[in-house]
Every structure is written in structure tokens, then in C-alpha cells.
C-alpha beads as a LAMMPS data file, in Angstrom:
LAMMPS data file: protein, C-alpha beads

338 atoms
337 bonds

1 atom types
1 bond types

-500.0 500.0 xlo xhi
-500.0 500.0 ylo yhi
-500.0 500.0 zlo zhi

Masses

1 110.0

Atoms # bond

1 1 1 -439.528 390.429 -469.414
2 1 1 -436.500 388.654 -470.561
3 1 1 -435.292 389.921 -473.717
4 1 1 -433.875 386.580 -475.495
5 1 1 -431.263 386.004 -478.583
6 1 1 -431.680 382.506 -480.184
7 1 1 -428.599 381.842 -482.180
8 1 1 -428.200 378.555 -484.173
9 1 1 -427.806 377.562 -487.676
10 1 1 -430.244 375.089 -487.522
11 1 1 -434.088 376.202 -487.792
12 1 1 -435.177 373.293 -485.869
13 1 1 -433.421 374.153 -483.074
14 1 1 -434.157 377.749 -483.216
15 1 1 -438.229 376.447 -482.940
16 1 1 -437.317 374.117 -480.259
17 1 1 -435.566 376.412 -478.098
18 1 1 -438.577 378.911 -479.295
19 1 1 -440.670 376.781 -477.752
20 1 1 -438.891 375.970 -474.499
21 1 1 -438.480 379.741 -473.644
22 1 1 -442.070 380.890 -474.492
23 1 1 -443.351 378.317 -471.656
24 1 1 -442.319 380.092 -469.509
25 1 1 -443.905 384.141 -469.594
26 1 1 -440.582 385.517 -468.325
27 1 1 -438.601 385.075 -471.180
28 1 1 -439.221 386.979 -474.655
29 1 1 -438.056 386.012 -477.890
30 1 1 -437.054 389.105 -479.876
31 1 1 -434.863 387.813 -482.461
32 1 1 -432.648 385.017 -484.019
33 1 1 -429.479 384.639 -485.842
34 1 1 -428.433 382.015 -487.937
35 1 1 -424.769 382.368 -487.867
36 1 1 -422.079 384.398 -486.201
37 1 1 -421.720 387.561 -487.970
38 1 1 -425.798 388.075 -487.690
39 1 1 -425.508 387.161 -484.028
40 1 1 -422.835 389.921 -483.007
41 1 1 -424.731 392.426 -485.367
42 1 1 -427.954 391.214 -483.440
43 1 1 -426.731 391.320 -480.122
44 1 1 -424.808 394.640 -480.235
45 1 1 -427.981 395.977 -482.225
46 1 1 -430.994 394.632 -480.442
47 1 1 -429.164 394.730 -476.158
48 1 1 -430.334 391.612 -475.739
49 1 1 -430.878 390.321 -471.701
50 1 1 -429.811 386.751 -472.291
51 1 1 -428.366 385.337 -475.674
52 1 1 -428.406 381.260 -476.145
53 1 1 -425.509 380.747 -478.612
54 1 1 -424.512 377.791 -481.001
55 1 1 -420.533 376.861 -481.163
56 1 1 -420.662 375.467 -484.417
57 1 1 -421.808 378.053 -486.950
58 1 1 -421.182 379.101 -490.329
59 1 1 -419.160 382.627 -491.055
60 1 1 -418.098 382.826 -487.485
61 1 1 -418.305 380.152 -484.439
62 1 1 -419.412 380.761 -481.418
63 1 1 -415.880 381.135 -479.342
64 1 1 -415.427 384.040 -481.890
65 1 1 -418.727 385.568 -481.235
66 1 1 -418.078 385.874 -477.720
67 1 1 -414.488 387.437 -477.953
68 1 1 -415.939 389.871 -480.477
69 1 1 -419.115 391.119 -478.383
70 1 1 -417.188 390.951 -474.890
71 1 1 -414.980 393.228 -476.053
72 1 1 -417.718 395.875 -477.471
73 1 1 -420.405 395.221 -474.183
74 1 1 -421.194 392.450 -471.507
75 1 1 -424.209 390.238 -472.400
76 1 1 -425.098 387.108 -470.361
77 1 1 -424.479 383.881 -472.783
78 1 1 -425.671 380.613 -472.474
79 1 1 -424.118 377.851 -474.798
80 1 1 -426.260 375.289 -476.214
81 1 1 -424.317 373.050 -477.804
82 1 1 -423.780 369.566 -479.093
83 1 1 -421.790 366.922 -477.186
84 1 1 -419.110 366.460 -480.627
85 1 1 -418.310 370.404 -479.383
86 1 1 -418.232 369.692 -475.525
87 1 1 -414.360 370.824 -475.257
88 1 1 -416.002 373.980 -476.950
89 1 1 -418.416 374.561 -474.301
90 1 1 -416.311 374.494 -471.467
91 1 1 -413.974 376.678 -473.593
92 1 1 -416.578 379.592 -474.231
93 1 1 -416.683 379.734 -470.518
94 1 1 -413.069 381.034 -470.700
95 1 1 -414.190 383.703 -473.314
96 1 1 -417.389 384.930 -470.999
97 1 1 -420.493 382.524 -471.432
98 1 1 -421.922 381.424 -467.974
99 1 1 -423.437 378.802 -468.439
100 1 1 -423.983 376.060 -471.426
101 1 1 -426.079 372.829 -471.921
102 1 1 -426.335 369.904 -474.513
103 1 1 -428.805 370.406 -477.292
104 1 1 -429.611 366.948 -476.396
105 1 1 -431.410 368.402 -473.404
106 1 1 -434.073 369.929 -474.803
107 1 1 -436.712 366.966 -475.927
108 1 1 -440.018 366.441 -475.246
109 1 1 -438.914 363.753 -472.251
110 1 1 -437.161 366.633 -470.342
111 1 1 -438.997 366.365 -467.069
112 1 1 -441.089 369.589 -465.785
113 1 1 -438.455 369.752 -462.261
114 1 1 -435.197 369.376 -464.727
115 1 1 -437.259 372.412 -466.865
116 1 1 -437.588 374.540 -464.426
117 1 1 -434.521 374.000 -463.033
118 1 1 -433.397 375.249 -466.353
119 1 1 -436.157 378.258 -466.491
120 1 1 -434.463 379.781 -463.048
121 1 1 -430.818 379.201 -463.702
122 1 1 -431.709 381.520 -466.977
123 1 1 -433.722 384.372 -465.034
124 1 1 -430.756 384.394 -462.787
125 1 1 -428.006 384.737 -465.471
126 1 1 -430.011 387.162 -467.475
127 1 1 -429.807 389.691 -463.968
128 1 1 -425.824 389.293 -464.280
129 1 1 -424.247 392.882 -465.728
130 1 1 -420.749 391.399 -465.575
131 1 1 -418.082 389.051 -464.541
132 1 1 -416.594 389.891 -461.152
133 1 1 -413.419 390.825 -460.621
134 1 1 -411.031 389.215 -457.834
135 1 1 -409.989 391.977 -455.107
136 1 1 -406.941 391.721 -453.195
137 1 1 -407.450 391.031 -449.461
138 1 1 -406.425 389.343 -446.657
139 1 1 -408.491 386.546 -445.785
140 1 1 -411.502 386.735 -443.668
141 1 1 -410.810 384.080 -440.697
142 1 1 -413.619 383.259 -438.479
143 1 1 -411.802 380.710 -435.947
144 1 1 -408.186 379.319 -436.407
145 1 1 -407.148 376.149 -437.926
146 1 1 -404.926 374.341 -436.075
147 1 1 -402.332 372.290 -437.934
148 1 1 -403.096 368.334 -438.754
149 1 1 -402.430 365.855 -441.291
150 1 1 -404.761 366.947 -444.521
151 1 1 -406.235 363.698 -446.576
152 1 1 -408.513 365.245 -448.903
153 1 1 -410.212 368.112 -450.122
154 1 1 -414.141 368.677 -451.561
155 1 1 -414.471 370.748 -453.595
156 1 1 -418.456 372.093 -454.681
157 1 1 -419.287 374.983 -457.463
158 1 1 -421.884 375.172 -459.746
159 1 1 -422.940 378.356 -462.050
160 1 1 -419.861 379.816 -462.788
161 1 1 -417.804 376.649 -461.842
162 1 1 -415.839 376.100 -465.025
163 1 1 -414.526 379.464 -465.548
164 1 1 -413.425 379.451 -461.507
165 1 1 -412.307 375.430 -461.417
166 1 1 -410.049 376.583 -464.673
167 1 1 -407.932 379.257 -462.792
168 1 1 -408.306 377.398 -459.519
169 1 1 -406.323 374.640 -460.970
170 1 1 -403.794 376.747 -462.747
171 1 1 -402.866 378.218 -459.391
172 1 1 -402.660 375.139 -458.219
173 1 1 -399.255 373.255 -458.182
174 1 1 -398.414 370.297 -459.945
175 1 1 -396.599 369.064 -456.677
176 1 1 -400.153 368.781 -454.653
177 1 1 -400.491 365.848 -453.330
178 1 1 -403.623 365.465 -451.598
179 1 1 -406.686 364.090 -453.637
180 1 1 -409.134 366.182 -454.465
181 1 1 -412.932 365.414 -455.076
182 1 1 -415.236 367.466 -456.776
183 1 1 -419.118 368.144 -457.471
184 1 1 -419.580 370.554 -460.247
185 1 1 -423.426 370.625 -460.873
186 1 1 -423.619 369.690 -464.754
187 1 1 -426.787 369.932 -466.838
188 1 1 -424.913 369.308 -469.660
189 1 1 -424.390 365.551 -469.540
190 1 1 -420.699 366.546 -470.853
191 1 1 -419.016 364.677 -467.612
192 1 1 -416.599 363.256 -469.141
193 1 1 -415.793 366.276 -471.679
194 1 1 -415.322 368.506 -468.631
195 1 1 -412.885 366.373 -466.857
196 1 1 -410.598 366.042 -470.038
197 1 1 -411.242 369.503 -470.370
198 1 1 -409.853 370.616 -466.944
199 1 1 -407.399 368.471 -467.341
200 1 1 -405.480 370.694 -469.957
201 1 1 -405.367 373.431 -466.567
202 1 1 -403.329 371.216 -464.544
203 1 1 -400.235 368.841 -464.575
204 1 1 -402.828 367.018 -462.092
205 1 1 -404.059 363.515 -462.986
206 1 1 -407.876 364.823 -463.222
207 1 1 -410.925 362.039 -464.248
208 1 1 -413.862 361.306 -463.819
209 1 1 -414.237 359.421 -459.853
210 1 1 -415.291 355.552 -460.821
211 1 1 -417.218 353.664 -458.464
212 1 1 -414.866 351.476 -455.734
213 1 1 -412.179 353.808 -456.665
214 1 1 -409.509 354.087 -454.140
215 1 1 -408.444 358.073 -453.342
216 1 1 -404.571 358.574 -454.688
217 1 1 -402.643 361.368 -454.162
218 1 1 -402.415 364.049 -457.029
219 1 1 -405.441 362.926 -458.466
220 1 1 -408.219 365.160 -459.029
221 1 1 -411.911 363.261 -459.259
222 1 1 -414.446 364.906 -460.641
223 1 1 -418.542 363.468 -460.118
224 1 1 -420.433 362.009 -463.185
225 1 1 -423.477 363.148 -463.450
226 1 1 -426.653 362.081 -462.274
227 1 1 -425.443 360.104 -459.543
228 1 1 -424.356 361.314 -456.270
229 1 1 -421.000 360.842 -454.553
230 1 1 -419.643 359.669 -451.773
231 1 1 -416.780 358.661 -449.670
232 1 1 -416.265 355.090 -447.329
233 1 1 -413.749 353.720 -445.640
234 1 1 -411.708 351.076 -447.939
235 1 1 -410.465 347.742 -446.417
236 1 1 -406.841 348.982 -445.096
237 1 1 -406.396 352.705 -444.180
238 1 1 -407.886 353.593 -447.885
239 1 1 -410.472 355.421 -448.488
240 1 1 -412.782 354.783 -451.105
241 1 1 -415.406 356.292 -454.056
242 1 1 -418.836 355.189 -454.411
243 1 1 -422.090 356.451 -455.872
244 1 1 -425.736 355.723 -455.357
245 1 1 -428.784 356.585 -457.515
246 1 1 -431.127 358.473 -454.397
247 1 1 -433.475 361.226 -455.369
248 1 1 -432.128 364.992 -455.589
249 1 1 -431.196 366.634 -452.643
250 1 1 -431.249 370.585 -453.111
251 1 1 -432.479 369.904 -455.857
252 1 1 -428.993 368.423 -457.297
253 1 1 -427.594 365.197 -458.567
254 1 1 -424.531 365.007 -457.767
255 1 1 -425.375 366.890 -454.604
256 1 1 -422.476 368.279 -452.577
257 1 1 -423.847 367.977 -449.535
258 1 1 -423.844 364.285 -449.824
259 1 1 -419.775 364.414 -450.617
260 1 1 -418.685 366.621 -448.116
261 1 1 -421.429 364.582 -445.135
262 1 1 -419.407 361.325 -446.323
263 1 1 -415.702 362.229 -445.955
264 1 1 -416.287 364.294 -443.104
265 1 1 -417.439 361.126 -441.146
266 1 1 -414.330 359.230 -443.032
267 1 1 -411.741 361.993 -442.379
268 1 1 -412.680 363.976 -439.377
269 1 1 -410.461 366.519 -438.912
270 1 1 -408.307 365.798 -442.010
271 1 1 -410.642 366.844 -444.455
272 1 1 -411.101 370.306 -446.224
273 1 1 -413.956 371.638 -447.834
274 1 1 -414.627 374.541 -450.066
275 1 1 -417.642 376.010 -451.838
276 1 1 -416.955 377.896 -454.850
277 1 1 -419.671 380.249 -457.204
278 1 1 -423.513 378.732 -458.053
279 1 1 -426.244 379.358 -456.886
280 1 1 -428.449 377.317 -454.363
281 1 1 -427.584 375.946 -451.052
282 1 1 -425.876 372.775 -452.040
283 1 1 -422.791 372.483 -449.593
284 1 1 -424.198 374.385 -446.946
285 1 1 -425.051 371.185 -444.376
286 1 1 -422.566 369.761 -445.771
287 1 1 -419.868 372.850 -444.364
288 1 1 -421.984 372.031 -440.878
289 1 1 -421.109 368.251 -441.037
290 1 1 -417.186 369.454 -442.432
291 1 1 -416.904 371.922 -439.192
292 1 1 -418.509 369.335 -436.657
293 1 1 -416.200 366.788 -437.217
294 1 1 -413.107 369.267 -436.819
295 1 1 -412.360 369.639 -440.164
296 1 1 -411.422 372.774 -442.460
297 1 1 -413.826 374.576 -444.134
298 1 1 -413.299 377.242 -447.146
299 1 1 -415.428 379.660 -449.324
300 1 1 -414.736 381.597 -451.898
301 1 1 -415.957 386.073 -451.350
302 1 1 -418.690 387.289 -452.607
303 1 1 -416.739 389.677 -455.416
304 1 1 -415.267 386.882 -456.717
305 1 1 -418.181 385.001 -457.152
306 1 1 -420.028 385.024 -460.288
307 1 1 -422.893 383.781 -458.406
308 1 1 -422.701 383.844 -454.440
309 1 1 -425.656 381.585 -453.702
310 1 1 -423.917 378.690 -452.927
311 1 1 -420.602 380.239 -451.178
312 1 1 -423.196 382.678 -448.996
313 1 1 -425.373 380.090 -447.825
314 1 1 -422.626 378.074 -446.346
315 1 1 -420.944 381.228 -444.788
316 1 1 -424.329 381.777 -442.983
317 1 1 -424.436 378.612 -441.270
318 1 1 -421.374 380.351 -439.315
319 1 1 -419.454 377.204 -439.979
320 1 1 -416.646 378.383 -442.550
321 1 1 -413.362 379.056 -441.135
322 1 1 -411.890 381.069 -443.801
323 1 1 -413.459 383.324 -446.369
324 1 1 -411.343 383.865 -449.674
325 1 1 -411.371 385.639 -453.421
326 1 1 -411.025 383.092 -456.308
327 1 1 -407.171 383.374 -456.763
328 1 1 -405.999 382.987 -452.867
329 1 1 -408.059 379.452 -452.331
330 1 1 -405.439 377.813 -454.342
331 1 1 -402.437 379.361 -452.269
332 1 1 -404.359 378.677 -448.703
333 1 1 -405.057 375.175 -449.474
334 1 1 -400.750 374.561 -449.997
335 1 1 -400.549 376.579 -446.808
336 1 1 -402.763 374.172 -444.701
337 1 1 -401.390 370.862 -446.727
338 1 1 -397.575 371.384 -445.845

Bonds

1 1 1 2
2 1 2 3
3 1 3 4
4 1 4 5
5 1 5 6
6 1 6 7
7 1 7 8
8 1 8 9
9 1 9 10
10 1 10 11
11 1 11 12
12 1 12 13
13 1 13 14
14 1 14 15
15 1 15 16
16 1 16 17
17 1 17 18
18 1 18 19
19 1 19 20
20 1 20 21
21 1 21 22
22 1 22 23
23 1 23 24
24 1 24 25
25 1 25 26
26 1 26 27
27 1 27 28
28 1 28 29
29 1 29 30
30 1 30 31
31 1 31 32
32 1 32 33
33 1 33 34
34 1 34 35
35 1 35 36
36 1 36 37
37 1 37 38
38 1 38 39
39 1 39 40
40 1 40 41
41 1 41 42
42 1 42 43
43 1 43 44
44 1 44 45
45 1 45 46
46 1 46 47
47 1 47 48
48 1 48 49
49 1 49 50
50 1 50 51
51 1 51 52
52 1 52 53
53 1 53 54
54 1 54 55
55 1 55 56
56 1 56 57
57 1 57 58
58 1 58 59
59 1 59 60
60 1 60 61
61 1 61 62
62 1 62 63
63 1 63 64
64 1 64 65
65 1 65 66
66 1 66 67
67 1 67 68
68 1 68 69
69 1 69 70
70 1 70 71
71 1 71 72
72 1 72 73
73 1 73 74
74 1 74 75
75 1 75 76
76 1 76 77
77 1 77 78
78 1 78 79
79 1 79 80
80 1 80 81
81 1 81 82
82 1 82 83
83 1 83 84
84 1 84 85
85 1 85 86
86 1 86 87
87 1 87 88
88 1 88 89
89 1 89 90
90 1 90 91
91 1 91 92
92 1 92 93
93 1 93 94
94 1 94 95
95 1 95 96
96 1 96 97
97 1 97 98
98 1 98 99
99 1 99 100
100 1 100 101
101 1 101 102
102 1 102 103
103 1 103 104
104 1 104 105
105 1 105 106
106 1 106 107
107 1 107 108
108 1 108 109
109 1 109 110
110 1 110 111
111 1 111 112
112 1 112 113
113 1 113 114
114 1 114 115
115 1 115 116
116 1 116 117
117 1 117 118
118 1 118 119
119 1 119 120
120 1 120 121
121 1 121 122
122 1 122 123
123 1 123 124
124 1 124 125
125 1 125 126
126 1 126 127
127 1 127 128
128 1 128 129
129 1 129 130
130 1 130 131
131 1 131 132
132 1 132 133
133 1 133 134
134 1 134 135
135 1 135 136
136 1 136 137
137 1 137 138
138 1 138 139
139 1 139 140
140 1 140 141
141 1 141 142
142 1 142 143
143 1 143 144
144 1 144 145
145 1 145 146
146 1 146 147
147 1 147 148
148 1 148 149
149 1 149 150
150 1 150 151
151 1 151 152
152 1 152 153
153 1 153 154
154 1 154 155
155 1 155 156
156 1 156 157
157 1 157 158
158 1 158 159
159 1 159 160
160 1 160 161
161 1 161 162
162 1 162 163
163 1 163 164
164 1 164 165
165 1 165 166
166 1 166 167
167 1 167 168
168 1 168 169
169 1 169 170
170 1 170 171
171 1 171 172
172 1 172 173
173 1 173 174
174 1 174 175
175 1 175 176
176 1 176 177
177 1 177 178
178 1 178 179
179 1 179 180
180 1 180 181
181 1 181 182
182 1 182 183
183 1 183 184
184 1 184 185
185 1 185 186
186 1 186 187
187 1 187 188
188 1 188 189
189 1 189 190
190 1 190 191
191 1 191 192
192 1 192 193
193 1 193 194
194 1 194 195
195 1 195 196
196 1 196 197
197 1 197 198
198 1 198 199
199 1 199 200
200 1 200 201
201 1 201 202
202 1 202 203
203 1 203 204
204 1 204 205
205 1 205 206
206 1 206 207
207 1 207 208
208 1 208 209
209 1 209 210
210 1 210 211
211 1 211 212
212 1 212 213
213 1 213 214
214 1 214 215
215 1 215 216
216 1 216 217
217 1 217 218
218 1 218 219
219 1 219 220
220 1 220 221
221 1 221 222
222 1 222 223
223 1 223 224
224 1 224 225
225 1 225 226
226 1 226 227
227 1 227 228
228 1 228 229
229 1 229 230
230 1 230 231
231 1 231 232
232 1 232 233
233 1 233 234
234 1 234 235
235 1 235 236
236 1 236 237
237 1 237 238
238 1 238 239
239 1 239 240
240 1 240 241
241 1 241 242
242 1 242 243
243 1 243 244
244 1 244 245
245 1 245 246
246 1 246 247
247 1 247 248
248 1 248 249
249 1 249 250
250 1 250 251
251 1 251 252
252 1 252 253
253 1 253 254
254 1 254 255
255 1 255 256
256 1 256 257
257 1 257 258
258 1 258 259
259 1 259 260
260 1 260 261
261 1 261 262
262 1 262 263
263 1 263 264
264 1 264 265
265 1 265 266
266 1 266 267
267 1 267 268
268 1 268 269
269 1 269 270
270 1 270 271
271 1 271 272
272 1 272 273
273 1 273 274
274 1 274 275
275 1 275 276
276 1 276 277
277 1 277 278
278 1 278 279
279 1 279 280
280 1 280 281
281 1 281 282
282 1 282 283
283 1 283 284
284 1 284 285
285 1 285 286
286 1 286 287
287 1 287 288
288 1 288 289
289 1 289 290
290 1 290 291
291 1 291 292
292 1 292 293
293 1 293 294
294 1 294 295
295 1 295 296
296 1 296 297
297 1 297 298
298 1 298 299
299 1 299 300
300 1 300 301
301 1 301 302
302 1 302 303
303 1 303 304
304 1 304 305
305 1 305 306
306 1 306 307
307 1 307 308
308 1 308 309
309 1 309 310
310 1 310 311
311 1 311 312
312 1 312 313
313 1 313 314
314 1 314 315
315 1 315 316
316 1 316 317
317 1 317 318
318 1 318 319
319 1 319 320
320 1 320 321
321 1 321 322
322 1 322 323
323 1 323 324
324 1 324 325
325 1 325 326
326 1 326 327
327 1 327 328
328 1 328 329
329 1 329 330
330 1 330 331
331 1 331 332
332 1 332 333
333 1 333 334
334 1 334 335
335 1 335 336
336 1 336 337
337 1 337 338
């Protein structure tokens, strides 16, 4: 059994998420809190498994709650939280939650697939004992990359992303030039939030990729969600943005796969990929489609990985070239773009 914290202010809420939990058996409810200082005195009390926990709160918030109990003991957090506290969210990442969705979420309409899509993503948090920490290694090369002319870079993550994306950026330098698209799987429906949000981690131009969009340099473009994203050839030598509305695939919308397929066919060999934490497969054929048409293909190491579902699976389809903790990806993607 799942041990589970609900934390909110509002009762409703606490009987909705009540209710969401208890379908499925896994997850026990054995206590709530109603605002911050009876949620630390809760969690450090009752050793919760998993803890879903309210930003906006009377007597303490939820950012504070987190710095208080990850100081005292690790305890996997999940944000719920409204969209007027998005920022906040992406924020309590920073602090130690691992994963967060919009209160919004949880209605009757919420479809059973999107459910238990939820329902797994929580069993798999609640195993987590604590953030990783980034070793210091030399990279793991599996073939060489010979130097060409770089275009673009995908980018994939997913549980975990935010925290990672944040310090990937701030390693990043201001001066990169190449564009960078990204699919960060987001249940949260705070798109927009998170790209203003990441913004404030780079002197990037980050925002959220608009349809017809031509790439630029120094611009980071981040997926909307619930549409995937792709790449075409724009009139000129331009490349271009697009999305389409086609059913999951890996059971993800925006699917990486789908990204990295598209601008390896548009940028053979001067494309670079790279799989960061979540869990899944998403980016995995997509690695395969990155290598075959002589492009560059990255994934972040296990240890570094909150979650190495996604980064594993694509290192197993022996197509990734080089193998990297969290804080050298930045540094080996200016090595390859000079």
C-alpha cells in the first residue's frame, strides 16, 4: 500500500483528491492537513510514502513546507496546484517536489487513460527515496562524432524534467546559438507558465513553439500541450514548427518521438538529440531515426536521473553516441556546436 498525505486548505479538494486516490487499491489515505504547519507536523509524524501538497495555504505555503521537511527527511511530493500559482509549481520543483498537476485536472471528465496515466506516475514517485546526485565522470562514448555544421537540438524529459531543464539551462550560455526544441511531457496544462518560468534560468529567448514558426537562433521552443510537434522544411533554407492533433503515441501528447522523427529527416546529420529523466520510452525511436540519419544523439546517466525510464530505453536501442550526468550535457552540446 501507498501511504498518502492530502494537504489542501480546501475540504472539497481534500474529498476530491480522496476520491481519486481510493480508485485505485494501491494508494491509502492516512491523513490530511489543512495548512502548512499541520502538513510538516503530519508528514514528519505519520512517514508518509507520497504527500500531494497545496502551494497556497494558510500559516505556511507550500514552497515553505518543502524547504522545512527536506531538510528534516526525503518524502516524495506531488504539487497540486492551481494555474494563478503555476510559477509556484515549477518553483517547488527547485525545493524537491517531483512532480505537480493543475487542480483543474481532477473532474469528473478526466478520461480513464489520462487517470491512469496519473495512478502510475504516482506509484512510481512514491518508490523514489531521494533525489540523485550528479557524479563526476568522463563521458561514456559509444561511437565518435565527427565534426559538422549543428542546426538544432531536441531536447525530451519528462518526470523530473523541470528540476533538470532548470540547471540545464543555467549551464547553458547565453551566447548559444543554435535553436533548441523541446518536449517536456506536461499534465499540468501550465504550458505557457513553464516556458515563462524557464525563462528566468536563461538569458535565452525561451517560448512556447507557435505553429508555422520559423527556427531562430538562441531561441529556445518549448511544446504546448496536447498537441504534438514537429519540424518541416520552410520555403528557403528555413526550417519550420508545426503541430498536429494525432492520437498519443507512447502514450504522450506532445510525444518526443514525433519531434526528434521530424527534424532528423529535415536536418540529417545536423541535428542533436538528447533524452533527459521520465519515465517511459518516449524518445527511444526517435534516438533510432536521430542516429540513422547521421545525426548526434545524447542521454543523460542513470545517477543523474531522477527517473531513468526514458534516458535507459533510448540507450538500449544502442543508438546514443554519448552517455552524460545532468551538469556535463550542457558543456558537450558547446563542444559539438563550435
Amino acid at each position: 500500500m501507498i501511504n498518502t498525505l492530502i494537504v489542501d486548505d480546501s475540504a472539497l479538494v481534500r474529498d476530491i483528491l480522496r476520491d481519486f486516490l481510493e480508485g485505485d487499491t494501491n494508494f491509502k489515505i492516512i491523513g490530511e492537513a489543512e495548512d502548512g504547519e499541520e502538513a510538516v507536523e503530519k508528514i514528519l509524524s505519520l512517514n508518509p510514502d507520497l504527500v500531494t501538497l497545496d502551494i497556497e495555504m494558510p500559516k505556511m505555503n507550500g514552497l515553505e513546507v518543502i524547504e522545512v521537511v527536506m531538510k528534516k527527511v526525503f518524502v516524495p511530493i506531488v504539487v497540486i496546484s492551481s494555474h494563478d500559482t503555476a510559477k509556484n509549481a515549477y518553483e517547488a520543483t527547485i525545493r524537491g517536489a517531483l512532480e505537480f498537476y493543475s487542480k483543474e485536472l481532477f473532474s469528473a471528465s478526466l478520461c480513464p487513460a489520462k487517470r491512469q496515466e496519473i495512478y502510475e506516475t504516482l506509484k512510481r514517485i512514491s518508490s523514489i527515496k531521494a533525489w540523485n546526485v550528479t557524479p563526476s565522470f568522463e563521458p561514456s562514448l559509444q561511437s565518435p562524432a565527427a565534426k559538422r555544421e549543428i542546426r538544432a537540438v531536441v531536447i525530451a524529459s519528462s518526470t523530473g524534467g523541470p528540476k533538470a531543464l532548470s540547471r540545464f539551462f543555467s549551464l547553458l550560455p547565453g551566447d548559444f546559438s543554435v535553436p533548441i526544441v523541446l518536449v517536456q511531457h506536461n499534465s499540468s496544462g501550465f504550458d505557457k507558465s513553464f516556458a515563462q518560468w524557464l525563462g528566468t534560468y536563461t538569458t535565452l529567448n525561451v517560448k512556447l513553439a507557435e505553429d508555422g514558426e520559423v527556427l531562430t537562433s538562441g531561441t529556445v521552443y518549448i511544446a504546448a500541450t496536447d498537441k504534438h510537434l514537429g519540424l518541416r522544411k520552410a520555403d528557403g533554407a528555413g526550417c519550420c514548427l508545426y503541430y498536429n492533433d494525432d492520437e498519443p503515441e507512447n502514450n504522450q501528447k506532445p510525444a518526443a518521438d514525433i519531434l526528434f522523427r521530424t527534424a532528423a529527416e529535415v536536418f540529417g546529420q545536423s541535428v542533436i538529440s538528447v533524452v533527459l529523466t521520465g519515465m517511459g520510452c518516449d524518445g527511444a525511436q526517435g534516438t533510432q531515426k536521430v542516429r540513422e540519419m547521421g545525426g548526434i544523439t545524447l542521454a543523460q546517466d542513470e545517477e543523474s536521473s531522477l527517473i531513468y525510464g526514458m534516458p535507459k530505453t533510448a540507450v538500449e536501442t544502442g543508438c546514443v553516441d554519448i552517455v552524460l550526468p545532468l551538469d556535463r550535457i550542457a558543456e558537450e552540446l558547446v563542444r559539438l556546436t563550435k
